[in-house]
N, C-alpha and C positions, 0 to 999 in steps of 0.2 A: 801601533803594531808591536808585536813581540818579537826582538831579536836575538834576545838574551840564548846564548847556548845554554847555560846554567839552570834554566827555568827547569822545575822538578814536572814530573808526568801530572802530579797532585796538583801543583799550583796551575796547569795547563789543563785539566780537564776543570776546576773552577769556573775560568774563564771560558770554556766550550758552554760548558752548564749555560754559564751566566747568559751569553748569547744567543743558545738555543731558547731559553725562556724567554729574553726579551723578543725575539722574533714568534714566536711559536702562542707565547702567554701561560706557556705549560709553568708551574711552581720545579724548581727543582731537584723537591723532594720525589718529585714524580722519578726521576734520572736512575732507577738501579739497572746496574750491569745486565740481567734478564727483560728488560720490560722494551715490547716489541715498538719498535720508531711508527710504523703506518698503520699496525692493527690496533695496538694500546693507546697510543699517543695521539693517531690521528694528524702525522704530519703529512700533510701530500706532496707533492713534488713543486709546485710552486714555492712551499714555503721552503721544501729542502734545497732547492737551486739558491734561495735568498740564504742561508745558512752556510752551503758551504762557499758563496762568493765573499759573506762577512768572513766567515773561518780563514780565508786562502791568503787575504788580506791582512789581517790581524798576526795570523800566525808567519806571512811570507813563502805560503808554502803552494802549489798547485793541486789539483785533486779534476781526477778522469771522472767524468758523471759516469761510465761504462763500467769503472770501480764500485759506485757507489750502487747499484742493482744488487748485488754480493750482501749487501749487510743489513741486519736484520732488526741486531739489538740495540742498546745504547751503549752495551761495553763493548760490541763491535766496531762500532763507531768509533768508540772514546780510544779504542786500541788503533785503530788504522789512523784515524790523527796523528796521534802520538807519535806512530812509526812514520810516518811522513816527516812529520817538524822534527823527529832524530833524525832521518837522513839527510831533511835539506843541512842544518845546521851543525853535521857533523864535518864540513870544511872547512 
């Protein structure tokens, strides 16, 4: 698990990457900020539930599935993470 406050956005979407790919099997060259999660990539919702429960866990953060309808792309993603893990760890 990452607790570190210090952790950069960069070194924190790494680690999203990393996971999304080992769950998914997608390469993470696949990963740019435009490229659509369930049309391009083909993630369904089975594999997203296993995704953001490894995410919530790693990062210590919580994530509403009723958020997760909202997002489309991987930088939407890669952003709504991010500002999650700023807020939990901004105390």
């Amino acid at each position: 698990m990452i607790e570190d406050s210090n952790v950069t956005s960069t070194e924190r979407r790494e680690r999203m990457e990393t996971i999304v790919s080992r769950i998914s099997r997608i390469p993470r060259t696949e990963f740019a900020d435009d490229v659509l999660i369930r049309e391009e990539l083909g993630i369904d919702s089975l594999m997203a539930m296993e995704i953001v429960a490894t995410l919530e866990r790693e990062f210590d953060i919580e994530i509403n599935e009723a958020e997760m309808y909202d997002i489309s792309t991987i930088g939407e993603f890669v952003a709504f993470v991010d500002q999650r893990c700023r807020e939990r760890h901004a105390s």
